[in-house]
MOPAC internal coordinates of N, CA, C and O (Angstrom, degrees):
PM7 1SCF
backbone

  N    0.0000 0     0.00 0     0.00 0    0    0    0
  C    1.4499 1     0.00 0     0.00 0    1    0    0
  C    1.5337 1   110.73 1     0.00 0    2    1    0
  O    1.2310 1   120.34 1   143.09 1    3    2    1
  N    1.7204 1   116.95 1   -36.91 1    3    2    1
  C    1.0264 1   101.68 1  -148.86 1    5    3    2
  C    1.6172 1    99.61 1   -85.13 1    6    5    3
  O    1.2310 1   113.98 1   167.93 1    7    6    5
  N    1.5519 1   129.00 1   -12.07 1    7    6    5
  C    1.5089 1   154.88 1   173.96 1    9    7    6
  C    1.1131 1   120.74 1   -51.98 1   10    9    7
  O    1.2310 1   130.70 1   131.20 1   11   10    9
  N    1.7355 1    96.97 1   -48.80 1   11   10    9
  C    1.5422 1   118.12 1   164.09 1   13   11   10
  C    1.5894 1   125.94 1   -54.68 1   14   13   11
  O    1.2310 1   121.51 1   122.88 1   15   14   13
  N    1.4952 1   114.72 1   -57.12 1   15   14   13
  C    1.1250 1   132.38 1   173.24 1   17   15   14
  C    1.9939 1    96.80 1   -56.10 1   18   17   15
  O    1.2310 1   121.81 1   130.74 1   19   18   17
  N    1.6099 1   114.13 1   -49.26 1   19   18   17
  C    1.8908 1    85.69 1  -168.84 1   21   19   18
  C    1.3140 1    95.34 1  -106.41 1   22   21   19
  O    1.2310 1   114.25 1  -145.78 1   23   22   21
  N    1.6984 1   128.50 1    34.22 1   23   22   21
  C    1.7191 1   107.21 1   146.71 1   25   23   22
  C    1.8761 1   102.63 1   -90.71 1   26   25   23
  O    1.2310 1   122.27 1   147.88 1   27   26   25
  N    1.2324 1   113.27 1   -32.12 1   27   26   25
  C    1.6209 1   130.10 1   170.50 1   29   27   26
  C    1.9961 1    96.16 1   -40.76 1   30   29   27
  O    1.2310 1   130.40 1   121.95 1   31   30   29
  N    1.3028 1    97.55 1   -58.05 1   31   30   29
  C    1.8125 1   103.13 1  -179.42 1   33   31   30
  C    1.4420 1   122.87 1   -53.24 1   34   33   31
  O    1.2310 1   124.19 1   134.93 1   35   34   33
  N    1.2833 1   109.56 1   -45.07 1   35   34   33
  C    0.6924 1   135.54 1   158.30 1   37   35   34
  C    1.7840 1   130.41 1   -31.11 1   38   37   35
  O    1.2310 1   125.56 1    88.07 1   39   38   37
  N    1.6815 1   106.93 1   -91.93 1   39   38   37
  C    1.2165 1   116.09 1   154.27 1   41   39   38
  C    1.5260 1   118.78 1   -31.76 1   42   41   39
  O    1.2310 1   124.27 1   116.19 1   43   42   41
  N    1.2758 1   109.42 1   -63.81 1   43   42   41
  C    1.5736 1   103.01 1  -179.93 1   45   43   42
  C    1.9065 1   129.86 1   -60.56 1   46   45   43
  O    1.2310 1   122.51 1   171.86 1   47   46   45
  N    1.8691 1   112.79 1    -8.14 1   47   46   45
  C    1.3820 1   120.14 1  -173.76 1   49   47   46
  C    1.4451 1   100.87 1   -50.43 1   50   49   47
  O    1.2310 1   116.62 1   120.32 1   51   50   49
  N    1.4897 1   124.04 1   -59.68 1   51   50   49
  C    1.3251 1   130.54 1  -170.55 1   53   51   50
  C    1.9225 1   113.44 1   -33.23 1   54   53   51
  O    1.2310 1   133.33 1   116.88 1   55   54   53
  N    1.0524 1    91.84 1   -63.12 1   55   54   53
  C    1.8025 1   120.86 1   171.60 1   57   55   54
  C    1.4458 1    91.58 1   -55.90 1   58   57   55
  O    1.2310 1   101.44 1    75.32 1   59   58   57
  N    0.9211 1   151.42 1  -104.68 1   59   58   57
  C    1.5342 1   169.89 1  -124.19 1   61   59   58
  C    1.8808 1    86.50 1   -65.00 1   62   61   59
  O    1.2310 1   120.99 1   114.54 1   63   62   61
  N    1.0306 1   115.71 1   -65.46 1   63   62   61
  C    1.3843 1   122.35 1  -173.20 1   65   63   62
  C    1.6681 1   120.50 1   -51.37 1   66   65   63
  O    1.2310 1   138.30 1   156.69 1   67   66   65
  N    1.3031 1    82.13 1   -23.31 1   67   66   65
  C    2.0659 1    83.20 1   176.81 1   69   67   66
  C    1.3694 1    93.14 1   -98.55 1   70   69   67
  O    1.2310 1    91.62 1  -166.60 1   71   70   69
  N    1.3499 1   165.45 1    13.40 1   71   70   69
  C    1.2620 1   150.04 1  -171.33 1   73   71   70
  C    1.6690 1   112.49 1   -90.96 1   74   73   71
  O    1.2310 1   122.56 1   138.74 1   75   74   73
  N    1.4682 1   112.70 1   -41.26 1   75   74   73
  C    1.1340 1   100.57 1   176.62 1   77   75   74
  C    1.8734 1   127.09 1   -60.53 1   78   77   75
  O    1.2310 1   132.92 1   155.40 1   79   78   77
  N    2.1164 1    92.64 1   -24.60 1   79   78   77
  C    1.3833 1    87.51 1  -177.41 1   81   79   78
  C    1.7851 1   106.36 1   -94.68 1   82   81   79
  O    1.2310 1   112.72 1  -166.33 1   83   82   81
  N    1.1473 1   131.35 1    13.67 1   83   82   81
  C    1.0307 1   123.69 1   151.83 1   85   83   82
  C    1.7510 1   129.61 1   -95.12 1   86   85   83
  O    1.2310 1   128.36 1  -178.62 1   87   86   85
  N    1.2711 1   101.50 1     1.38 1   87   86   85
  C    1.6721 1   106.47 1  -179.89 1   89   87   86
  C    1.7602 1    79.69 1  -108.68 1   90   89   87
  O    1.2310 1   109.70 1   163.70 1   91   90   89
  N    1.5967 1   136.93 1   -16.30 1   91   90   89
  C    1.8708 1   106.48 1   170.67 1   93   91   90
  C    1.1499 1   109.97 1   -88.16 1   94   93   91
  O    1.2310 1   121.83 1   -41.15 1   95   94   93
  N    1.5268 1   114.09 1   138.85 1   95   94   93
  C    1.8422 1   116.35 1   174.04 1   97   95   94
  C    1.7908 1    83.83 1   -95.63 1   98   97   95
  O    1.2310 1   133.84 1   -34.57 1   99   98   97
  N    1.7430 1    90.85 1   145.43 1   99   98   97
  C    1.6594 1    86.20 1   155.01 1  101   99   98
  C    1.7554 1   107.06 1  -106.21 1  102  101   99
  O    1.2310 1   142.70 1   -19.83 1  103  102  101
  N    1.4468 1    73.51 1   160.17 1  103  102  101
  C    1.7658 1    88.02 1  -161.77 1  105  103  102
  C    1.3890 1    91.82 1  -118.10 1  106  105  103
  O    1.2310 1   125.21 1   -28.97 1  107  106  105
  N    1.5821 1   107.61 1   151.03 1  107  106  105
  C    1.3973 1   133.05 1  -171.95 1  109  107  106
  C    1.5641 1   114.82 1  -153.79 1  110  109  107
  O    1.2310 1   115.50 1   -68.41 1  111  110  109
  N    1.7012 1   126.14 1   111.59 1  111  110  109
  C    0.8621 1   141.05 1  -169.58 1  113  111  110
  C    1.3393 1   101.23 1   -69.82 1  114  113  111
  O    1.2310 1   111.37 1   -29.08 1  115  114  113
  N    1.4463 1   133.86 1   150.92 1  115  114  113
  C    1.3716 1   151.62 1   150.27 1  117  115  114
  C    1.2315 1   126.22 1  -138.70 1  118  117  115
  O    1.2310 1   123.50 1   -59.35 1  119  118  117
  N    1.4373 1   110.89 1   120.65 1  119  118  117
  C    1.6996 1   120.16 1  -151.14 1  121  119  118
  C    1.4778 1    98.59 1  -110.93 1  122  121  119
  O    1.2310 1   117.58 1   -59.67 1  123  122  121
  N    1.2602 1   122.22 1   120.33 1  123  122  121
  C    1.4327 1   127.91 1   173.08 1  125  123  122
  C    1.9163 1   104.25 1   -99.74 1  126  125  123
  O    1.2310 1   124.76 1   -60.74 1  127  126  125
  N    1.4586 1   108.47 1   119.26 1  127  126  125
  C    0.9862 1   127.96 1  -179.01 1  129  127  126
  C    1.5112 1   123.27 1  -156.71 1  130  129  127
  O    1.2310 1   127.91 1   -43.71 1  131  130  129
  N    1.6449 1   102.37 1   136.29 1  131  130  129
  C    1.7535 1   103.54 1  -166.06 1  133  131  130
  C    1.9362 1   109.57 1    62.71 1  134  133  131
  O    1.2310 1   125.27 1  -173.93 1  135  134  133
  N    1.2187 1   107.49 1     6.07 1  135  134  133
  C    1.4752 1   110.27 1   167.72 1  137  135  134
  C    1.7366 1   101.87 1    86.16 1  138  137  135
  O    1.2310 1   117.22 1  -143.09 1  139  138  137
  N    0.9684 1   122.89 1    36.91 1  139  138  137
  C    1.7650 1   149.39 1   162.54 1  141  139  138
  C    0.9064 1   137.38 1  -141.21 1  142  141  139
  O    1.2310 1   118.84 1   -49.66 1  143  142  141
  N    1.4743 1   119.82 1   130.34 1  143  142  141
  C    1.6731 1   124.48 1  -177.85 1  145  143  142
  C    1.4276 1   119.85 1   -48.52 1  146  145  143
  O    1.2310 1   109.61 1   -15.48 1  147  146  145
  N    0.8561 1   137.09 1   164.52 1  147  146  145
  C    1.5359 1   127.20 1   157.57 1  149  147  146
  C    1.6534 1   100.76 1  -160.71 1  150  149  147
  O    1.2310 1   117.51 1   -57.89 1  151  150  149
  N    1.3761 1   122.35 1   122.11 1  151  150  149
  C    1.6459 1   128.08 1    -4.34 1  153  151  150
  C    1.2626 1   102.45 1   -48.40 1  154  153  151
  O    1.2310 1   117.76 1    -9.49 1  155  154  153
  N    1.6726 1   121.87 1   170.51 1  155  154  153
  C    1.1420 1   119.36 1   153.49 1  157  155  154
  C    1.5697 1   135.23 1  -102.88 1  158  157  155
  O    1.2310 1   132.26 1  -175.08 1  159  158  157
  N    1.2440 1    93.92 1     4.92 1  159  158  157
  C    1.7393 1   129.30 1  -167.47 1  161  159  158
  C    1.8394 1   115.11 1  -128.68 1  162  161  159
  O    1.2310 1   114.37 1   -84.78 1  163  162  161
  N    0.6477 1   128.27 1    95.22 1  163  162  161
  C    1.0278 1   121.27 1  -155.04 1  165  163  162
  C    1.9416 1   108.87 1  -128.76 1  166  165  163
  O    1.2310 1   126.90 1   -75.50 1  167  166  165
  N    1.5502 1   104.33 1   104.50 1  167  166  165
  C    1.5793 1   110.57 1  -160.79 1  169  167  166
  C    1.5687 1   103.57 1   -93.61 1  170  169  167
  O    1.2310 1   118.32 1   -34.86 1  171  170  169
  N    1.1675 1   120.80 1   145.14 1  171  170  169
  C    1.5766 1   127.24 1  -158.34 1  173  171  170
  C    1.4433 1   102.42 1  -131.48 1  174  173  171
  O    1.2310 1   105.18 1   -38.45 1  175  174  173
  N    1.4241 1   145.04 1   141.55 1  175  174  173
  C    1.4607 1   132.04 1   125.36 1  177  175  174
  C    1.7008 1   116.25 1   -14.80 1  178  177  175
  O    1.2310 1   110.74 1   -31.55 1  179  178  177
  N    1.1717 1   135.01 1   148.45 1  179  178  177
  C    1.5142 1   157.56 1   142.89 1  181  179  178
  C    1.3309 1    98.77 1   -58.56 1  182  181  179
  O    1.2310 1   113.67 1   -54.14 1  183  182  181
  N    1.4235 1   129.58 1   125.86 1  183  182  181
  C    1.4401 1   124.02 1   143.11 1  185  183  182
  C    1.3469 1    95.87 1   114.25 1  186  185  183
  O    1.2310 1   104.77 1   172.64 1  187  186  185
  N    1.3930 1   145.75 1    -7.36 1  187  186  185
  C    1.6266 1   128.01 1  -132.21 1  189  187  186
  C    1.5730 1    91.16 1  -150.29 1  190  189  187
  O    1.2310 1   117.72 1   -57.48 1  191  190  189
  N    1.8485 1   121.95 1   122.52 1  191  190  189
  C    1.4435 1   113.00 1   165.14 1  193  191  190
  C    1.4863 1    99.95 1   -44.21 1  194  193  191
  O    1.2310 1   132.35 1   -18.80 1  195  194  193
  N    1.7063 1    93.74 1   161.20 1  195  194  193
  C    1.4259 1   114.16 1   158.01 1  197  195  194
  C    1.5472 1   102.70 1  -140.62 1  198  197  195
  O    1.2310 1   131.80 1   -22.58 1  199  198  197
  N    1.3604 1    94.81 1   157.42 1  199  198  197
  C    1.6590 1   114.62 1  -174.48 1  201  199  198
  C    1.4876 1    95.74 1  -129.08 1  202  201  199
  O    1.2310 1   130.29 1   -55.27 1  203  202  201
  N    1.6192 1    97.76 1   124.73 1  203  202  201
  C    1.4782 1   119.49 1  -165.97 1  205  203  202
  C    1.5771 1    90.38 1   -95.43 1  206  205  203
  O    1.2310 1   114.40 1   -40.90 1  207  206  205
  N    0.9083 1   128.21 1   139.10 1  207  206  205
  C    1.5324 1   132.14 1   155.20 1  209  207  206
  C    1.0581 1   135.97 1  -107.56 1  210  209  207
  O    1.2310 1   113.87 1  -106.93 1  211  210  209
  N    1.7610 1   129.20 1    73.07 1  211  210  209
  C    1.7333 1   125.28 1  -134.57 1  213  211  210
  C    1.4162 1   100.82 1  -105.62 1  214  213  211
  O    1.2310 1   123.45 1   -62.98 1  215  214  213
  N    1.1961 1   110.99 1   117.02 1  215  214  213
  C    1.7121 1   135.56 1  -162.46 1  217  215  214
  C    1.9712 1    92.79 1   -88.20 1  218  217  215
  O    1.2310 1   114.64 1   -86.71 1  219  218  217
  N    0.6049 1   127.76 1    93.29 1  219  218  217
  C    1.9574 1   123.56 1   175.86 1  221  219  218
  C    1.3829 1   104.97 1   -83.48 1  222  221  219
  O    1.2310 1   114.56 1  -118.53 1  223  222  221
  N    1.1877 1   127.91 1    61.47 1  223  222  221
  C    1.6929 1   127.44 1  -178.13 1  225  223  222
  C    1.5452 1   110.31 1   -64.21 1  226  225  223
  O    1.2310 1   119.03 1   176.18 1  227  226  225
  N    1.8397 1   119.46 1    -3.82 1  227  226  225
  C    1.3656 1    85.62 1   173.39 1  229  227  226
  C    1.6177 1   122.38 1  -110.59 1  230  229  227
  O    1.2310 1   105.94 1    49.18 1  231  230  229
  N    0.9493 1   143.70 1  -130.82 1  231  230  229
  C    1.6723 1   138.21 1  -162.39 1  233  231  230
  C    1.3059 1   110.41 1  -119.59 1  234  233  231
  O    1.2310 1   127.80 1  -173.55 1  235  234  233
  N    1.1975 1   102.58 1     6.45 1  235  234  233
  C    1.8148 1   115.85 1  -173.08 1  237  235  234
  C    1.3607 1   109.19 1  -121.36 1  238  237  235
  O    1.2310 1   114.01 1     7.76 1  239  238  237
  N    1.3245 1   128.94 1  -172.24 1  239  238  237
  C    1.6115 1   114.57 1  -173.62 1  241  239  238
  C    1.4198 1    91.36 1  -137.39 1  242  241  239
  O    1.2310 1   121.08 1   -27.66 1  243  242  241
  N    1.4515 1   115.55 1   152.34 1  243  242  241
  C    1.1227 1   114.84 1  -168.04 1  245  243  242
  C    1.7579 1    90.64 1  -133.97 1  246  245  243
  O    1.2310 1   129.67 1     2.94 1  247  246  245
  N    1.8349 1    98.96 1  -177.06 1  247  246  245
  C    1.4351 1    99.92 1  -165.11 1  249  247  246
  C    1.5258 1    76.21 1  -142.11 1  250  249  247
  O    1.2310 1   124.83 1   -39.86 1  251  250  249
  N    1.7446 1   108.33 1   140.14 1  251  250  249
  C    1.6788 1   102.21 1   168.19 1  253  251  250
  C    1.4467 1    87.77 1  -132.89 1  254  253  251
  O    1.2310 1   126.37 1   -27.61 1  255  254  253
  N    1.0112 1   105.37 1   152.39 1  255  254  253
  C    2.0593 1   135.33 1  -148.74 1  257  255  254
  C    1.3507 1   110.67 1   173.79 1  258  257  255
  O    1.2310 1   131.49 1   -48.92 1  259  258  257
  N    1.7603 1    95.43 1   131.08 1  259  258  257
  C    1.1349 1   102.97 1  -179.59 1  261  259  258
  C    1.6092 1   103.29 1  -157.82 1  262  261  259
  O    1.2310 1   129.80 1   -56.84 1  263  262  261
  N    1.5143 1    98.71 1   123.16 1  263  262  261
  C    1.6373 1   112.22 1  -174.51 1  265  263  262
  C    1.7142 1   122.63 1   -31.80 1  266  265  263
  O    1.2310 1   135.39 1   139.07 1  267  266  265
  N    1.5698 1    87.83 1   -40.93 1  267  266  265
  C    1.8970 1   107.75 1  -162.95 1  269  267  266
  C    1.0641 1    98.02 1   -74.15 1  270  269  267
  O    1.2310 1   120.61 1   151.76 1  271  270  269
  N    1.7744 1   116.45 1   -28.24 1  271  270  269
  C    1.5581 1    92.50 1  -150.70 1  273  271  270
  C    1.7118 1   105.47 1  -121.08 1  274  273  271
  O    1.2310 1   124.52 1  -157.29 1  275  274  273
  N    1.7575 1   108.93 1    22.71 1  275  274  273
  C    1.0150 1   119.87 1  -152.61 1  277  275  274
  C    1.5263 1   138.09 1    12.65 1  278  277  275
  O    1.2310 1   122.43 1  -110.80 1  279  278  277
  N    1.6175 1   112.96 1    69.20 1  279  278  277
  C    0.8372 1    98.12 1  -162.97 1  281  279  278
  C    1.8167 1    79.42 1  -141.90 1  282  281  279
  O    1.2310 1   126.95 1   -34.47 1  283  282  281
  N    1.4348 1   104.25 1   145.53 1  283  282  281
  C    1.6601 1   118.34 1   154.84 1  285  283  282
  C    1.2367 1   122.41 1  -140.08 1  286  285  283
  O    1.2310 1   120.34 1   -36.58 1  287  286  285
  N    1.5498 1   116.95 1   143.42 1  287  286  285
  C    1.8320 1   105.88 1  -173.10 1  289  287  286
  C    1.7129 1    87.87 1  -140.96 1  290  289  287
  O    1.2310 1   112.25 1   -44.48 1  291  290  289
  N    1.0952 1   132.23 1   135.52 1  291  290  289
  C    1.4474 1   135.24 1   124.12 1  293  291  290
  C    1.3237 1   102.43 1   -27.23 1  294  293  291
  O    1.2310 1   127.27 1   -37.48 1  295  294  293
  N    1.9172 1   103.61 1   142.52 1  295  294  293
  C    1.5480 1    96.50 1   148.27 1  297  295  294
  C    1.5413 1    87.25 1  -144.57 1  298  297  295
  O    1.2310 1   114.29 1   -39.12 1  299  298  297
  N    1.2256 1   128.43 1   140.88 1  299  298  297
  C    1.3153 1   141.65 1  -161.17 1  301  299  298
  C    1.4759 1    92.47 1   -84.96 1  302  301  299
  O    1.2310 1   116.71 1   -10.29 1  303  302  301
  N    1.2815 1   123.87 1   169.71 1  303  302  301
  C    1.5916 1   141.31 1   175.53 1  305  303  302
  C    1.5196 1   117.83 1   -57.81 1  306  305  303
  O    1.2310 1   114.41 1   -59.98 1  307  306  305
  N    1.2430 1   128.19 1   120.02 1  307  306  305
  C    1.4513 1   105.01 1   178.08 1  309  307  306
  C    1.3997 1   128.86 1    69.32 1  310  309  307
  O    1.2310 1   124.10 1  -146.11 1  311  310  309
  N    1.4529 1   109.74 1    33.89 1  311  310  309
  C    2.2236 1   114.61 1  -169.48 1  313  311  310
  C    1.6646 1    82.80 1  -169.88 1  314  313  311
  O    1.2310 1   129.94 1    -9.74 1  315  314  313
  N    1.1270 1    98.43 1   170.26 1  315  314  313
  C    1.6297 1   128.96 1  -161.88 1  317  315  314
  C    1.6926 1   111.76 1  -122.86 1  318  317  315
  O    1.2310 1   111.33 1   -43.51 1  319  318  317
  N    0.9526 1   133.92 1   136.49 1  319  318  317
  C    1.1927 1   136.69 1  -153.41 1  321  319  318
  C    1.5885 1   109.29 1  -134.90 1  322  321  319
  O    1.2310 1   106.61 1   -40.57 1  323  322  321
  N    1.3330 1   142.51 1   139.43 1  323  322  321
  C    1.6133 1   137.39 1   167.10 1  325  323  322
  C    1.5869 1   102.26 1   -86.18 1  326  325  323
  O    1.2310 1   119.74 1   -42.25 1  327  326  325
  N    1.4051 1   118.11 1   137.75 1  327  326  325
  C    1.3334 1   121.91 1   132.77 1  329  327  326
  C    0.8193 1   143.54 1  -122.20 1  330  329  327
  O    1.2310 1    94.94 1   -40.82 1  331  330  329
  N    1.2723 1   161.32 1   139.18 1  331  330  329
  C    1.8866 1   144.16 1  -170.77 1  333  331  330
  C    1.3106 1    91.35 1  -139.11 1  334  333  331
  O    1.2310 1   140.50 1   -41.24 1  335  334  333
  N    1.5916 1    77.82 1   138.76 1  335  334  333
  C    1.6232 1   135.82 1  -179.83 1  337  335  334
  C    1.8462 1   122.61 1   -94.26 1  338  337  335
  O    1.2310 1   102.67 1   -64.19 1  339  338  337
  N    0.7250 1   149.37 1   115.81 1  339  338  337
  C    1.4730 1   139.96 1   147.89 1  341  339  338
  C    1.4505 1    93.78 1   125.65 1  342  341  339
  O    1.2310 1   129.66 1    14.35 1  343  342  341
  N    1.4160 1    98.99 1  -165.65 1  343  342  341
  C    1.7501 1   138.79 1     8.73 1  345  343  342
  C    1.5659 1    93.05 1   -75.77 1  346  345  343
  O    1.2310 1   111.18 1   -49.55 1  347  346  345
  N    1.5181 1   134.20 1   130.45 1  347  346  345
  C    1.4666 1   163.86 1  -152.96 1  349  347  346
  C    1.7920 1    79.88 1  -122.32 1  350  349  347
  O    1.2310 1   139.63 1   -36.58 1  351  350  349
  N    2.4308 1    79.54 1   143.42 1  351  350  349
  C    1.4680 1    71.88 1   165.71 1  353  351  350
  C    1.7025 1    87.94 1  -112.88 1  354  353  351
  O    1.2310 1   111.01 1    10.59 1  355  354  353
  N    1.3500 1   134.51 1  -169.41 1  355  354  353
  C    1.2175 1   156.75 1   138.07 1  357  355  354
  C    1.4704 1   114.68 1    28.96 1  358  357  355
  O    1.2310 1   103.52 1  -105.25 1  359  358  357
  N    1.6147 1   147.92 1    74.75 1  359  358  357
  C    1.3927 1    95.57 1  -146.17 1  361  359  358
  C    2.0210 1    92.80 1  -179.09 1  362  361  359
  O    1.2310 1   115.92 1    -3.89 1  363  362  361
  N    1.8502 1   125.36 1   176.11 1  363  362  361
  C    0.9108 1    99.90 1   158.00 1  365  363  362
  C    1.7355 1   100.90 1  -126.64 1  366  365  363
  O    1.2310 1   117.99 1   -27.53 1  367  366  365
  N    1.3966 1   121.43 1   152.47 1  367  366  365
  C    1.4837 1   129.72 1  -163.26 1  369  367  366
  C    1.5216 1    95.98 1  -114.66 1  370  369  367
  O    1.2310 1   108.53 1   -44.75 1  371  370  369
  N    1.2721 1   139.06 1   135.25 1  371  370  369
  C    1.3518 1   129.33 1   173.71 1  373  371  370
  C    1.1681 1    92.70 1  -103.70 1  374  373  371
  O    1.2310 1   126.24 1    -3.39 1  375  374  373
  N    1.2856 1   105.60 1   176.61 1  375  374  373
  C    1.8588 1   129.01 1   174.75 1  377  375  374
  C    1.6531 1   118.57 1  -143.20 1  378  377  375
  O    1.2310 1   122.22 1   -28.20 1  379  378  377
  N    0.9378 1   113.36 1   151.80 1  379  378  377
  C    1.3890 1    99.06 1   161.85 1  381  379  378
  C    1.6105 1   111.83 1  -160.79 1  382  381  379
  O    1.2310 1   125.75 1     7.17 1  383  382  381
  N    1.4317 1   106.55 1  -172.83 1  383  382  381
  C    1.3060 1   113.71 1   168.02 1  385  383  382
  C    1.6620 1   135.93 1   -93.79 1  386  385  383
  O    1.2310 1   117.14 1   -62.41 1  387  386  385
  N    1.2125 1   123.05 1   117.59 1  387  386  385
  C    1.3926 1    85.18 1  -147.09 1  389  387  386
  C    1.9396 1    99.47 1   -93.79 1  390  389  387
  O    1.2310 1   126.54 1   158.44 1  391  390  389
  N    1.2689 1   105.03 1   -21.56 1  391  390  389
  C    1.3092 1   102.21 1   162.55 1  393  391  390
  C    1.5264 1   133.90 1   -39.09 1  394  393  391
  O    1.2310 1   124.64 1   136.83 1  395  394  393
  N    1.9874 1   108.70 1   -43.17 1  395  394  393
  C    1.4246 1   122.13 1  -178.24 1  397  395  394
  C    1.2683 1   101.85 1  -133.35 1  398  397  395
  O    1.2310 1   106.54 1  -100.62 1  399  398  397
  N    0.9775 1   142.64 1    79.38 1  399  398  397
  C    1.3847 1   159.33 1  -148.76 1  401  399  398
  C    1.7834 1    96.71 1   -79.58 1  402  401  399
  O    1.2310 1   121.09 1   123.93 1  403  402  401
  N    1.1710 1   115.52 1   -56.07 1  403  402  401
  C    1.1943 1   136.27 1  -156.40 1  405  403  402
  C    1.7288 1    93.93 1   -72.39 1  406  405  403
  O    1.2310 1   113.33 1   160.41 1  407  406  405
  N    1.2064 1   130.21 1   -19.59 1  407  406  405
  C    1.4281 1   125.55 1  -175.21 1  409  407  406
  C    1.6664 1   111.89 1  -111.70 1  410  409  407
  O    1.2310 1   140.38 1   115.75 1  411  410  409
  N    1.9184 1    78.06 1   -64.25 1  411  410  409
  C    2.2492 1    88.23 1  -172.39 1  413  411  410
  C    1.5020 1    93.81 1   -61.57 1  414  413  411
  O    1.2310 1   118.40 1   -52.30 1  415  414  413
  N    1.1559 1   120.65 1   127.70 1  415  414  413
  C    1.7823 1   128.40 1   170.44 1  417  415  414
  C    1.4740 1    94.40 1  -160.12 1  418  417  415
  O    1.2310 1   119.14 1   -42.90 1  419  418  417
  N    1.8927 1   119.25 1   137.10 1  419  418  417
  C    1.4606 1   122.83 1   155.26 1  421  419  418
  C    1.2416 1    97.87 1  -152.91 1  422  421  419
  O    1.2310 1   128.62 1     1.55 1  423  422  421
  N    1.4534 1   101.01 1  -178.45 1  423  422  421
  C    1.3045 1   122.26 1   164.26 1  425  423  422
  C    1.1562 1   137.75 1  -131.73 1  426  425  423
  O    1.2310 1   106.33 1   -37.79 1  427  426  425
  N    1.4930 1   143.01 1   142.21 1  427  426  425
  C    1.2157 1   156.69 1  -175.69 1  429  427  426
  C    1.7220 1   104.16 1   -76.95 1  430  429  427
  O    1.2310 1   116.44 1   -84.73 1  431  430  429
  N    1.3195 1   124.36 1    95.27 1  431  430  429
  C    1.6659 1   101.22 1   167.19 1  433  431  430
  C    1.6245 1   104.76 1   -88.78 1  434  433  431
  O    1.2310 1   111.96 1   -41.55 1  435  434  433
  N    1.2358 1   132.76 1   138.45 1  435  434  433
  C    1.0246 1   125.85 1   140.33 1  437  435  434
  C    1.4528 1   133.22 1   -98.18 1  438  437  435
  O    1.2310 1   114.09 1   -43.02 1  439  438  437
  N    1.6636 1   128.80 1   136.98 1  439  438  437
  C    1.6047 1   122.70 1  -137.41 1  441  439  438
  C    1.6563 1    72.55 1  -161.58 1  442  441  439
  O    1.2310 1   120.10 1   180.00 1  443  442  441

């Protein structure tokens, strides 16, 4: 029995061993200020959520949206907002602002 139970342990390490990195998102801050991203480029793992962390430091509210990556969020003036991304394959994702179009602009590489 007890052989059974650690060839069972066994078999399952492979499995067991990727769980912690699929229950962590990596997270990546993005600070909108003066009506621009910063970074403005922003390089990711292939394959892997991401957790956007959108900082809106200025007094106005902005909107970040992006066609590729179907995604749009409000972020109110002055407060911080979540977005998630992926798992992305290979690739580049734009972003923008949709409030100031002409300034807030980035991109997602995924590599």
């Amino acid at each position: 029995m007890k052989l059974r139970a650690l060839a069972l342990m066994l078999s399952l390490s492979p499995v067991l061993a990727t769980l912690p990195a699929l229950a962590a998102d990596t997270e990546i801050v993005v600070t909108i200020k003066d009506h621009q991203f910063a970074p403005k480029e922003l390089r990711v793992p292939t394959g892997q959520k991401i957790k956007l962390i959108i900082d809106n430091q200025d007094a106005t509210p902005e909107e970040f949206e992006s066609h590729e990556l179907n995604r749009e969020k409000i972020i109110a003036a002055k407060s911080k907002a979540s977005v998630y991304i992926g798992p992305l394959k290979a690739g580049k994702y734009p972003f923008f602002g949709e409030f100031n179009q002409t300034s807030a602009q980035g991109v997602v590489i995924a590599e």
